[in-house]
N, CA and C atoms as an extended XYZ file, in Angstrom:
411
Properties=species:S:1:pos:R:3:atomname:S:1:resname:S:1:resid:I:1 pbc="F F F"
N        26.117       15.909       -2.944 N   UNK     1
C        26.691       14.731       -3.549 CA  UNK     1
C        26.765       14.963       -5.049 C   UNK     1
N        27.989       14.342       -5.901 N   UNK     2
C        28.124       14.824       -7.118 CA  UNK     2
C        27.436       13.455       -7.721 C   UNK     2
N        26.724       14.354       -9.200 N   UNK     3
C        26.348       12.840      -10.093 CA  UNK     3
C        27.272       11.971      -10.391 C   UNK     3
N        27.354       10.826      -10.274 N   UNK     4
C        28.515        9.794      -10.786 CA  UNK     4
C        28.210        8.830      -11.490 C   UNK     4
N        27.020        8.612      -11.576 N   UNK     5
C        26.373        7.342      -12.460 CA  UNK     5
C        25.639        7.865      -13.262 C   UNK     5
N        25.770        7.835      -15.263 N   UNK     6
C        24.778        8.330      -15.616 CA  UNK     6
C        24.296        7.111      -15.713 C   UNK     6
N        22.636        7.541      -16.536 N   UNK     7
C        21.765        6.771      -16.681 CA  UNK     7
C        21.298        6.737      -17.815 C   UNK     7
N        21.641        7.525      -18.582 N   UNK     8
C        21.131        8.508      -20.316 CA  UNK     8
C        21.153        9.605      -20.108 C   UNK     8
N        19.516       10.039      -19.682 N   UNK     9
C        19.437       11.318      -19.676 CA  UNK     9
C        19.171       12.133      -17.984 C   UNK     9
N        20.028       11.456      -17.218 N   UNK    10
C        19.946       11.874      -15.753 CA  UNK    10
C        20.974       11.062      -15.120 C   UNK    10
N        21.143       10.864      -13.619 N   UNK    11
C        21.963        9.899      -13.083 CA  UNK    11
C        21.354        9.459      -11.839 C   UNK    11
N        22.064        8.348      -11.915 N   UNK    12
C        21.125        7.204      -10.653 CA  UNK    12
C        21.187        7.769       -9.583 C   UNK    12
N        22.232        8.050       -9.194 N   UNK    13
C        22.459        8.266       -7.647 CA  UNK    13
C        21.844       10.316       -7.576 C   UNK    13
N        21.238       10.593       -8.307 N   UNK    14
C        21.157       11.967       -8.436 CA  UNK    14
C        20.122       12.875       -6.691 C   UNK    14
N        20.453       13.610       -6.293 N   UNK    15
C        20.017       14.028       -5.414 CA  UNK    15
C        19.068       15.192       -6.190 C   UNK    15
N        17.674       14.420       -5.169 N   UNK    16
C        16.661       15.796       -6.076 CA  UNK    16
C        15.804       16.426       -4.943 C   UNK    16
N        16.120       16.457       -4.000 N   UNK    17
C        15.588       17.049       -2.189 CA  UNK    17
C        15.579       18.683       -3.073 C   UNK    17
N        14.731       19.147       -2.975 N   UNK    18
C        14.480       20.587       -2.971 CA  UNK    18
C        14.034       20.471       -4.553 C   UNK    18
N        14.140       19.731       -4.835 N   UNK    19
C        13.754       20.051       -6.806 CA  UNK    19
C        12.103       20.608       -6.517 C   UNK    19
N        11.840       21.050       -7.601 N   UNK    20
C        10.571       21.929       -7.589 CA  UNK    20
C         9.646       21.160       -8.425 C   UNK    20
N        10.175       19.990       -9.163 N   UNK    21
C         9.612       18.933      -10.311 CA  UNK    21
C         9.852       18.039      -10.199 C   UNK    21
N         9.716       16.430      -10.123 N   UNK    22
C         9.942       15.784      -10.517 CA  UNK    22
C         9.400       14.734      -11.755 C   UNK    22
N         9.784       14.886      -13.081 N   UNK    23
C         8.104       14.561      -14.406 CA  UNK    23
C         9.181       13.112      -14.929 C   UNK    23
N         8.633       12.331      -15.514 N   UNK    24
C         8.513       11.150      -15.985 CA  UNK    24
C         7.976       11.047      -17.318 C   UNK    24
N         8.417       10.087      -18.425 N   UNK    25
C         7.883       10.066      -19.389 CA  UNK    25
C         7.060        8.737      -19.571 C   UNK    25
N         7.384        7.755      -18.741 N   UNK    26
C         6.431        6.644      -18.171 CA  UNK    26
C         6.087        6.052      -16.921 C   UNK    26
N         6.832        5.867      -16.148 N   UNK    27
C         6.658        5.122      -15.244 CA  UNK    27
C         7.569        6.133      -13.747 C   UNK    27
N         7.277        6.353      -12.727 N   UNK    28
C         8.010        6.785      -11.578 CA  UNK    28
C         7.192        5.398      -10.640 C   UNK    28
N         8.365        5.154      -10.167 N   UNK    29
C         7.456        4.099       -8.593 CA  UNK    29
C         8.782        3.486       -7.725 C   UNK    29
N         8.408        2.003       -7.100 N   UNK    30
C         9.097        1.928       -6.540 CA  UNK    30
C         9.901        0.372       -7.342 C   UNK    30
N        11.207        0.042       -7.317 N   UNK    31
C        12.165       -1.208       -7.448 CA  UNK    31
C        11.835       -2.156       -6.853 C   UNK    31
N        11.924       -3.529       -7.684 N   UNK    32
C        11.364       -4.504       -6.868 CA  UNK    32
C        12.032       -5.001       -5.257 C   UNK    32
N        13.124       -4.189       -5.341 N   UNK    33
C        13.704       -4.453       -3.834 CA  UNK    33
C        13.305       -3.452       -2.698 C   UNK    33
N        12.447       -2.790       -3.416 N   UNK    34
C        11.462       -1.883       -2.088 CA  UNK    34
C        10.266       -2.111       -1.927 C   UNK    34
N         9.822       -2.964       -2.664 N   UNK    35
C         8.046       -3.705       -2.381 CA  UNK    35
C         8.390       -5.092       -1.666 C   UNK    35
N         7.302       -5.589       -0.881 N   UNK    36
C         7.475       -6.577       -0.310 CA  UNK    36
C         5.881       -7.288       -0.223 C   UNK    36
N         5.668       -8.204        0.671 N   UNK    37
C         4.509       -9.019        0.750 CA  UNK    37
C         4.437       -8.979        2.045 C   UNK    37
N         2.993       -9.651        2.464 N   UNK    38
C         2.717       -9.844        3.539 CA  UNK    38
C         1.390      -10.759        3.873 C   UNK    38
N         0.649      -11.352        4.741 N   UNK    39
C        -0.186      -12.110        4.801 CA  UNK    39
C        -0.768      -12.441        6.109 C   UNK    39
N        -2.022      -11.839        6.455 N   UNK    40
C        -2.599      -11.968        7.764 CA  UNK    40
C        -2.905      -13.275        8.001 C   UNK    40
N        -2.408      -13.602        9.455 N   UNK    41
C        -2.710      -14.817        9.898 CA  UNK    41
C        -3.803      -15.216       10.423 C   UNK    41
N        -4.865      -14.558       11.431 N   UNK    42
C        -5.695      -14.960       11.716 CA  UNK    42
C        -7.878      -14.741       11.086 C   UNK    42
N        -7.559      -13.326       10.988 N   UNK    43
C        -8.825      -13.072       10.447 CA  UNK    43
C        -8.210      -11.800        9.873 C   UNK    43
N        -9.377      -10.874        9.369 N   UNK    44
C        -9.406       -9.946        8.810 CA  UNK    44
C        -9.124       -8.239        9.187 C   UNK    44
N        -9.096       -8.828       10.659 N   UNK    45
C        -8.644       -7.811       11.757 CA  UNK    45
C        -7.298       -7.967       11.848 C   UNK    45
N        -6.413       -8.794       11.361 N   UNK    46
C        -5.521       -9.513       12.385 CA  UNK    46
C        -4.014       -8.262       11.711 C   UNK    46
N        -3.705       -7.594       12.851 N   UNK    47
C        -2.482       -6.563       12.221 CA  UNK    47
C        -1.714       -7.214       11.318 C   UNK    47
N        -0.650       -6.844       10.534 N   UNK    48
C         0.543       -6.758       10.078 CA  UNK    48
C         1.438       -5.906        9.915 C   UNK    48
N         2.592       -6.698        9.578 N   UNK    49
C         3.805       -5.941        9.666 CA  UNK    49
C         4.479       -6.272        8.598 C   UNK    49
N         4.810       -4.823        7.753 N   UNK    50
C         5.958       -4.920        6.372 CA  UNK    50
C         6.328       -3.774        6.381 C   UNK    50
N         7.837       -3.811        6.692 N   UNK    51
C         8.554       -2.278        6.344 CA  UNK    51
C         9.555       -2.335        5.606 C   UNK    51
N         8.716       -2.189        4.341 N   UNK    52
C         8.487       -1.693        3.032 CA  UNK    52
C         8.039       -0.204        2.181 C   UNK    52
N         8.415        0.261        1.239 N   UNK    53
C         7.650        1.900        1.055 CA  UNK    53
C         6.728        1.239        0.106 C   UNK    53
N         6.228        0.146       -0.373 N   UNK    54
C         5.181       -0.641       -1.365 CA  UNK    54
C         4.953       -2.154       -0.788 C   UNK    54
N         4.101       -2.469       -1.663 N   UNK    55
C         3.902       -4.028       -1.426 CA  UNK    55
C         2.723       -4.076       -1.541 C   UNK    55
N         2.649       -5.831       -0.850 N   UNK    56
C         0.679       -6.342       -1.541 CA  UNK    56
C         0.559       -6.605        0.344 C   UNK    56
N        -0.733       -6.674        0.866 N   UNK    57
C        -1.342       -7.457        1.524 CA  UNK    57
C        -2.130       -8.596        1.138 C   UNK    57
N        -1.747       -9.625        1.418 N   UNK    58
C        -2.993      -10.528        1.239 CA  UNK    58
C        -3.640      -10.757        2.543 C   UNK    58
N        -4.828      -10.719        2.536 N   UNK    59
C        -5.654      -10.647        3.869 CA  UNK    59
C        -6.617      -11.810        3.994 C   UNK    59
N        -6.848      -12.444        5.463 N   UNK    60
C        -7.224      -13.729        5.611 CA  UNK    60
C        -8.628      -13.683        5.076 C   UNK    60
N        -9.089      -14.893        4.470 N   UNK    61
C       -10.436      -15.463        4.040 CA  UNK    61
C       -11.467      -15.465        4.612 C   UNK    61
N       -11.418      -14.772        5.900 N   UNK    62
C       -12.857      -15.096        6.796 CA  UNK    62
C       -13.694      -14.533        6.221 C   UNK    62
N       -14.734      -14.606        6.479 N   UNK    63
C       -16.229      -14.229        5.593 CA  UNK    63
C       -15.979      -12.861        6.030 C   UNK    63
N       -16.879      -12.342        5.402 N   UNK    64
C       -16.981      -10.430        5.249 CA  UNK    64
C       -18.534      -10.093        4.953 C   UNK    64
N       -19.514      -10.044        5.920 N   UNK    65
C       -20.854       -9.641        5.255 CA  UNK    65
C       -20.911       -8.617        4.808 C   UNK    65
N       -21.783       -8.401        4.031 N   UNK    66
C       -22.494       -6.900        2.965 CA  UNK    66
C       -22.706       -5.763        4.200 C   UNK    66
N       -21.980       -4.930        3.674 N   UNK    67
C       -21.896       -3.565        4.280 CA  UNK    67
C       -21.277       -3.671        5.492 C   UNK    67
N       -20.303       -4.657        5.977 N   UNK    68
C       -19.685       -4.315        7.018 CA  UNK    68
C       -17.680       -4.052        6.801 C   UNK    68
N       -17.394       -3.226        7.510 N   UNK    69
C       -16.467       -2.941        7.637 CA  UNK    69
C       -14.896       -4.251        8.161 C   UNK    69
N       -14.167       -4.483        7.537 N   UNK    70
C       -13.252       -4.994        8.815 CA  UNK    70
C       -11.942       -4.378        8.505 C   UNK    70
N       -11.496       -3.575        9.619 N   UNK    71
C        -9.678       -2.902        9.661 CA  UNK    71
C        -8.901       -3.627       10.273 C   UNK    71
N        -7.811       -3.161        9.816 N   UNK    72
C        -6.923       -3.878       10.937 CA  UNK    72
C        -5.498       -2.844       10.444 C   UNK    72
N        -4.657       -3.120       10.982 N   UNK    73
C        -3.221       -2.591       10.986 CA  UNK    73
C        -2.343       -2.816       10.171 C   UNK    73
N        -1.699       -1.734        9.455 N   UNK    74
C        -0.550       -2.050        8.798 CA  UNK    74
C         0.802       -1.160        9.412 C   UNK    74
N         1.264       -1.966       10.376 N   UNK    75
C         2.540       -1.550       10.901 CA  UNK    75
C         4.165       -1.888        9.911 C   UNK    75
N         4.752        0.169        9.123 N   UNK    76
C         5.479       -0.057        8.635 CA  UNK    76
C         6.622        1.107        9.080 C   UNK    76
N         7.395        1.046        9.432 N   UNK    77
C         8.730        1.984        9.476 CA  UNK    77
C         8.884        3.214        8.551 C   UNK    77
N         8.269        2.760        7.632 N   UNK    78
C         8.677        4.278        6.492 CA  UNK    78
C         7.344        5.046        6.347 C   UNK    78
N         6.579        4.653        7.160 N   UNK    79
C         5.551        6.031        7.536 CA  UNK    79
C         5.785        6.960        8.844 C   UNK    79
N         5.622        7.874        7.999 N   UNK    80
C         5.406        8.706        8.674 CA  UNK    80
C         4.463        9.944        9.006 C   UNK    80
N         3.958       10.709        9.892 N   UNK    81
C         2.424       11.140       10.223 CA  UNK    81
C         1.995       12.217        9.431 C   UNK    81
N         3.189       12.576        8.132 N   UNK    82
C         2.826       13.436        7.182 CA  UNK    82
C         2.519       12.719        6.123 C   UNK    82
N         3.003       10.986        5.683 N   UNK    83
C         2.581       10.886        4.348 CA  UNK    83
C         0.996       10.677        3.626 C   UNK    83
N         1.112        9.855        2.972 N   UNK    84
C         0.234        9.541        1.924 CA  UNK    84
C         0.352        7.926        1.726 C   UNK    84
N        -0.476        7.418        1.907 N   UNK    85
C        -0.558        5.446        1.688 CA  UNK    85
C        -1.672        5.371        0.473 C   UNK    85
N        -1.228        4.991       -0.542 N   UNK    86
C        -2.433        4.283       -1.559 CA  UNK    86
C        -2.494        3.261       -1.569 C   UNK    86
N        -4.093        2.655       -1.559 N   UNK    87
C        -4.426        1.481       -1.554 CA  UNK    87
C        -5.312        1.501       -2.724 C   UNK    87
N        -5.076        0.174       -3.411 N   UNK    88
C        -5.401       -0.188       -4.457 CA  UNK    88
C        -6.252       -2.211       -4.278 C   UNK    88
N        -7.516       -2.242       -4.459 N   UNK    89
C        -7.489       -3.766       -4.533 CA  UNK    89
C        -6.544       -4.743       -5.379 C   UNK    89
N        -6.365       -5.228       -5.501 N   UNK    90
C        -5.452       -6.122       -6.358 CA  UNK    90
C        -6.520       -6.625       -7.505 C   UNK    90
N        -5.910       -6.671       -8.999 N   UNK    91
C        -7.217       -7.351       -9.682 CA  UNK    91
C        -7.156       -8.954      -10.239 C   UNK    91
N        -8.126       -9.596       -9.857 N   UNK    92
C        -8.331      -10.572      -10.068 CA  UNK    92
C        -7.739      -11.148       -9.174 C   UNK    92
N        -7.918      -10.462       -7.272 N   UNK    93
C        -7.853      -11.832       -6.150 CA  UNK    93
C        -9.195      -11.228       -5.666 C   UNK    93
N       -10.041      -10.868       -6.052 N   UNK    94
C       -11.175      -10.299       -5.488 CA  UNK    94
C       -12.544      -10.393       -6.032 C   UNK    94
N       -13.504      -10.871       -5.972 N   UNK    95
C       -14.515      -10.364       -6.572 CA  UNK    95
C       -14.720       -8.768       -7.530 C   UNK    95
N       -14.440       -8.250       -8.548 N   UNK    96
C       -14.943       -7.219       -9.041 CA  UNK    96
C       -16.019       -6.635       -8.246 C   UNK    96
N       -15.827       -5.360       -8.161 N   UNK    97
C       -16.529       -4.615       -7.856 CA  UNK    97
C       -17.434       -4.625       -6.283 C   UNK    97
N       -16.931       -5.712       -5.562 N   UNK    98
C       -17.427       -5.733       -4.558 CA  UNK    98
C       -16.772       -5.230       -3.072 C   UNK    98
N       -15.566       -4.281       -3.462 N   UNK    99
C       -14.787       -3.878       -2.187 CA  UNK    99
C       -14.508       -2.964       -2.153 C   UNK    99
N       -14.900       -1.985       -0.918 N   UNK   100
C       -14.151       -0.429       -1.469 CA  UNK   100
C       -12.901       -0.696       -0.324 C   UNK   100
N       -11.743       -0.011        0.004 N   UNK   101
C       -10.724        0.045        0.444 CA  UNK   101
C       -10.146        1.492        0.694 C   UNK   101
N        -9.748        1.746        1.786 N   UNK   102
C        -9.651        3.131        2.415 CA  UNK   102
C        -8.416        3.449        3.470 C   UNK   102
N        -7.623        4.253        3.734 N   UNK   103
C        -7.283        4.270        4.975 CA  UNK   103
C        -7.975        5.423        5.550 C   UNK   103
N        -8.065        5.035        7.280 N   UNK   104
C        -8.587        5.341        7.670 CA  UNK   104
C        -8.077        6.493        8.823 C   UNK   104
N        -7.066        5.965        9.479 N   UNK   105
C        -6.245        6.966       10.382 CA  UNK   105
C        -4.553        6.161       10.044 C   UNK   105
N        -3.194        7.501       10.311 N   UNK   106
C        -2.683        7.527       10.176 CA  UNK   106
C        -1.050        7.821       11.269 C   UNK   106
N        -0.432        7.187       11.184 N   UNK   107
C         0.403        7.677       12.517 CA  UNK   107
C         1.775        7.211       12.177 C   UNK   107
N         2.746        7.916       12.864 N   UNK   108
C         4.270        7.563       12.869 CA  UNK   108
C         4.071        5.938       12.543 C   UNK   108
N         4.599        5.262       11.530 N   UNK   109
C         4.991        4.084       12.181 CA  UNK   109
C         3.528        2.974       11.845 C   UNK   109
N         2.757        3.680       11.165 N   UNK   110
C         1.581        2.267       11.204 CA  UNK   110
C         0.145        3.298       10.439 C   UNK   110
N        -0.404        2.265       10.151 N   UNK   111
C        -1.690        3.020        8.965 CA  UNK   111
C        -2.991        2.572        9.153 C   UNK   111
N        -3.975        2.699        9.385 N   UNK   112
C        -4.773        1.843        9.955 CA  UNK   112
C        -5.871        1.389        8.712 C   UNK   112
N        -6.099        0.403        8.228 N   UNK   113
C        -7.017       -0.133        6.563 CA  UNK   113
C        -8.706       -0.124        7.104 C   UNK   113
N        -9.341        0.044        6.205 N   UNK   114
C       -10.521       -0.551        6.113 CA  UNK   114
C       -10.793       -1.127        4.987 C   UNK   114
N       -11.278       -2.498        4.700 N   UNK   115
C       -12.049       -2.871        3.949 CA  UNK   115
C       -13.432       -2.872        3.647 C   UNK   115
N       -14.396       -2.279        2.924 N   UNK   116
C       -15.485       -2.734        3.146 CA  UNK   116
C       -16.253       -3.418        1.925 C   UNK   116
N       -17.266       -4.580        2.086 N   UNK   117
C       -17.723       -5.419        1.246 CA  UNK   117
C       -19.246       -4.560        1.162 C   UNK   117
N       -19.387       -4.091       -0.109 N   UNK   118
C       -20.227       -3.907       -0.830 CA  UNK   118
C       -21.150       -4.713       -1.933 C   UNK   118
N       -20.820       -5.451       -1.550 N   UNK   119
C       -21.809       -6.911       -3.089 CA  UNK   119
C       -22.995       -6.731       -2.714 C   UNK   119
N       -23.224       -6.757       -1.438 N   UNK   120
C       -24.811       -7.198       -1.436 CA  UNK   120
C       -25.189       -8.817       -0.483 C   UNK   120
N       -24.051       -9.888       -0.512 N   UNK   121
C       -23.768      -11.135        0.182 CA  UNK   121
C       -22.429      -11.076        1.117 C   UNK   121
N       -22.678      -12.047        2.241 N   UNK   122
C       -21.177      -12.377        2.550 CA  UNK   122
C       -19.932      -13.010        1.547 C   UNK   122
N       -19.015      -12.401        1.720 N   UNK   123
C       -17.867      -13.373        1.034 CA  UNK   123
C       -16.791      -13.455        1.781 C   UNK   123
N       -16.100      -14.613        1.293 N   UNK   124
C       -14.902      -15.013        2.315 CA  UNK   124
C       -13.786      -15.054        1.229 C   UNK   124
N       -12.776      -14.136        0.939 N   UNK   125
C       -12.077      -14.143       -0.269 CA  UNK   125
C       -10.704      -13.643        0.325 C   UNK   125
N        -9.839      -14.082        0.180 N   UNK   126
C        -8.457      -13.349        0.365 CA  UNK   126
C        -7.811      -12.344       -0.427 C   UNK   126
N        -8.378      -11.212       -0.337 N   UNK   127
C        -8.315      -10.220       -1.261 CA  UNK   127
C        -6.723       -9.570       -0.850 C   UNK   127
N        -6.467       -9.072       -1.736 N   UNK   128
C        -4.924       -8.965       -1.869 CA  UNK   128
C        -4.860       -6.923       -2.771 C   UNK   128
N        -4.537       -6.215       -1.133 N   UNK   129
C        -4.135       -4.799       -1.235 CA  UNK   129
C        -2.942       -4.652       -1.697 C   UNK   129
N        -2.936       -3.677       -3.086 N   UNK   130
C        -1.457       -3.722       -2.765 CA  UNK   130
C        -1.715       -1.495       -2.245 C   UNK   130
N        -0.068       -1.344       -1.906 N   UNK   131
C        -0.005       -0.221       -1.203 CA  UNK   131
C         1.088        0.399       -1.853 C   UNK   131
N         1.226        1.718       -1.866 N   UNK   132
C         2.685        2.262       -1.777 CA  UNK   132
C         2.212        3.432       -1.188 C   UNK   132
N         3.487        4.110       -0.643 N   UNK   133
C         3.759        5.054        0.586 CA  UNK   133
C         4.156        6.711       -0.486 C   UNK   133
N         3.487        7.698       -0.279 N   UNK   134
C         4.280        8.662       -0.651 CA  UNK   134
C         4.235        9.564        0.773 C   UNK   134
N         5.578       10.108        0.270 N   UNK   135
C         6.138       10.308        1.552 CA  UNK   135
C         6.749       11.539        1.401 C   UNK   135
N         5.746       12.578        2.394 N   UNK   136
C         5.962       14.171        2.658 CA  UNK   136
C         6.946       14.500        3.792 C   UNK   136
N         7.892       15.082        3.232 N   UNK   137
C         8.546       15.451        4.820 CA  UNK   137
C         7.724       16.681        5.521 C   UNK   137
């Protein structure tokens, strides 16, 4: 495909499949029309679904005791069983310092989360993951 749109110093529509680099002088990520939201309905287990290559989870309020685990599902279309999912807590829907966040297993099509509460007490907080997908062919 030929460049047709510049941009300054590159072009939008530019095809870079095989490039050996791709460097940035601030920011690389994703457009706000490729992140999305999402929000578990029942507990903290309870799957979801956003197919999206970014976005936030917000995850239901049920209590969470000290040192226990709760996963649940993030079923999205643009994974796939080679990429990469980062999870990040969100700051300031969470208690500081009281959550680590992980994935745990990975598959065509869906990602599987863990949360775990580290404080020391139960808490019941709707903590809010956000994610983005990098994506290995």
């Amino acid at each position: 495909m030929a460049n047709t749109k510049s941009i300054g110093v590159a072009f939008l529509d530019q095809d870079i499949i095989g490039a050996q680099y791709l460097l940035a002088d601030e920011q690389l990520g994703y457009t706000a029309a490729a992140q999305g939201t999402v929000t578990q309905a029942t507990d903290k287990s309870t799957a979801v679904t956003l197919n999206k290559p970014a976005g936030r989870i917000t995850m239901n309020n049920a209590s969470l005791t000290t040192a226990t685990n709760a996963t649940f599902t993030l079923n999205n279309s643009f994974i796939s069983a080679n990429d990469t999912v980062v999870l990040t807590i969100s700051g300031g829907q969470a208690t500081a310092g009281s959550y680590n966040v992980f994935a745990n297993g990975l598959a065509a099509g869906s990602v599987s989360i863990s949360l775990r509460n580290i404080s020391g007490g139960t808490l019941s907080e709707a903590v809010v993951i956000n994610f983005a997908i990098i994506h290995c062919v």
